[in-house]
N, C-alpha and C positions, 0 to 999 in steps of 0.2 A: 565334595562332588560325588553325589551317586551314576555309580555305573554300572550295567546287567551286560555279560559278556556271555552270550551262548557257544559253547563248542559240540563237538560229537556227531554232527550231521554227518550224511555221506549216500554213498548207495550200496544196495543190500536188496538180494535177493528175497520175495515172497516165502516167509518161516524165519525170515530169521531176526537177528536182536541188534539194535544199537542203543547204546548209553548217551543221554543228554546231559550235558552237566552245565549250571549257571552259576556262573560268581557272581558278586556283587561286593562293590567298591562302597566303602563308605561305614555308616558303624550304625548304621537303622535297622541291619538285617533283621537280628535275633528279633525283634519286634515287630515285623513284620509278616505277615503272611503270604503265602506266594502260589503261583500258578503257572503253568502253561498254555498256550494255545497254540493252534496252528490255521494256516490260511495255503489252502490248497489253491492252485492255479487257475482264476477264474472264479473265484468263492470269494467269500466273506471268510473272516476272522473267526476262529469257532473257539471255544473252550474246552480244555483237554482232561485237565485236571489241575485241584487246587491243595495244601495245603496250608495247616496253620503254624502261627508260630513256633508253637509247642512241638508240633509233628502228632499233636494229639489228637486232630483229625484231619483225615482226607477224604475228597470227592474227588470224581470221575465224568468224565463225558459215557452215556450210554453205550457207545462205538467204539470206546477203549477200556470199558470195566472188563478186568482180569484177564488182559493182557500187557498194561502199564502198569509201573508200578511209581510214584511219585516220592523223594525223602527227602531226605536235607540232616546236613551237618552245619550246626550254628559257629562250632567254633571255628571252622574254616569258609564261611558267609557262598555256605553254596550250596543248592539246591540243584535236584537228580531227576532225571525221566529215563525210568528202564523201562524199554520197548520191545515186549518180548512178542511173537506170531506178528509180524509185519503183514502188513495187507498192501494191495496196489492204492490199495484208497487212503492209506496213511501218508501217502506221499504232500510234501507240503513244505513250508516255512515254518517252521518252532519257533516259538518265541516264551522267553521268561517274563514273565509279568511280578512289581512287588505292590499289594494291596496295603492303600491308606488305613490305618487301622479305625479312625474314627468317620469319613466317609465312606469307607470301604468299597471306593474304587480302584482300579489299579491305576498307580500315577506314575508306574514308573518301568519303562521297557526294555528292554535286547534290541539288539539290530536284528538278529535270527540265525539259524541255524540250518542248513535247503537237505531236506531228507526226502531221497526217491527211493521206493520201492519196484523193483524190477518183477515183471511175471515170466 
């Protein structure tokens, strides 16, 4: 049975960093490519940032390029969101997503992880 377990949430003052970390149960990982998103209060679902299996490449949401930073360690089935210059507007629900490799949707979710940023 797969399972995406988010931790690292919390609250954190405007400037400053928290670490997101996603596990995942199961033995799909290393094959899989993965993502984050977050769903700010009152919003839609957005897309944060994605990597690939490999870690050979990564994207970005426009509103988090170079100040997250997205990675993953395969032999420990778990995937990272460092969040460095926090903004009030990053405040939200994180969620890890793991993308279908031959659909290339993501099939497979977090409960979340509620990250507010304080001004």
């Amino acid at each position: 049975q797969v399972q995406l377990i988010e931790s690292g949430g919390g609250l954190v003052q405007v400037g400053g960093s928290l670490l997101l970390t996603c596990a995942m149960t199961g033995r799909i990982f290393s094959t899989r490519a993965m993502g984050w998103f977050r769903q700010a209060p009152g919003k839609e679902r957005e897309f944060v940032a994605s990597i690939t299996w490999s870690a050979f490449l990564t994207d970005y949401a426009a509103s988090v390029k170079g100040r997250f930073t997205i990675s993953r360690d395969n032999a420990r089935n778990t995937v990272y969101l460092q969040m460095n210059s926090l903004l009030p507007e990053d405040t939200g629900v994180y969620f890890c997503a793991a993308r279908h490799p031959v659909k290339l949707e993501y099939d497979y979710w977090g409960q979340g992880t509620h990250v507010t940023v304080s001004s």
